[in-house]
N, C-alpha and C positions, 0 to 999 in steps of 0.2 A: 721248532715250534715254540719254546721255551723263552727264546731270544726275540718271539716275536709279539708273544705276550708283554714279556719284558719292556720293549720300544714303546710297546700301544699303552702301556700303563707309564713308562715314564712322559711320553708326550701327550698323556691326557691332563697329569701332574702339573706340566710347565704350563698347557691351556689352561686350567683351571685359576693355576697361581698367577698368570698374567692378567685375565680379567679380574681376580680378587683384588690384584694390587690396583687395576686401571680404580675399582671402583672406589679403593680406599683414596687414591691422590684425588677424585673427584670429591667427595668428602671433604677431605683435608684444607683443600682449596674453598670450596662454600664457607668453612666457617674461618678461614683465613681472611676473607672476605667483610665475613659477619663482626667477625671483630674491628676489623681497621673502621668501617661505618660507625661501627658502637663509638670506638676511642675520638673518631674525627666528630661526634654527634656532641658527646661531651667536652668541651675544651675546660682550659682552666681559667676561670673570671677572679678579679681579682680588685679589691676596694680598698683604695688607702684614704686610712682614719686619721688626720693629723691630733696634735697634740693639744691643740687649740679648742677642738671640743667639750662638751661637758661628756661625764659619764651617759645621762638620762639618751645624749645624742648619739652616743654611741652605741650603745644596745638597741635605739631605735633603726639606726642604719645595719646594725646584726639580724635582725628580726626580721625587717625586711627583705634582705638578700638571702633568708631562712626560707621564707614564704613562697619566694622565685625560684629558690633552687633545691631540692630537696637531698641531694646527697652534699651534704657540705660540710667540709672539713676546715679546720682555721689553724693558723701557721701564724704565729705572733712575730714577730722579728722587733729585736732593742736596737737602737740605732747606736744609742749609748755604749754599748756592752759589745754589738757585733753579732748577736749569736739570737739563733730560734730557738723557740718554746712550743 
């Protein structure tokens, strides 16, 4: 009787943990999902400011691509030098 206890309680264990995990990979997969939408929704834009402008022109064209885009970050690159700031 002991052994049969035993069997019913470990094969309710493996039922239980197999639908726990099914519903965890269904999860996992939604926001797997959720994200690649998110990062394809965002791309990265990108404005080149030559040298030829004045300053007043350039914070104008900052300001503006401010206004469009609200998470923005700016990445200066020297052509001179080689290197980002």
């Amino acid at each position: 009787m002991k052994y049969v206890l035993l069997t019913a309680a470990v094969l309710a264990f493996f039922a239980f943990g197999y639908f726990l995990m099914d519903r965890i990979d269904r999860f996992l997969c939604e926001n797997q999902k959720a994200i690649q939408n998110e990062e394809s929704d965002s791309k990265n834009t990108q404005i080149l400011l030559s040298s030829d402008l004045t300053d007043d022109e350039i914070l104008k064209e900052i300001h503006g691509f401010k206004k469009n885009h609200s998470k923005t970050g700016m990445l200066l690159y020297d052509k001179n030098m080689n290197t980002f700031y």
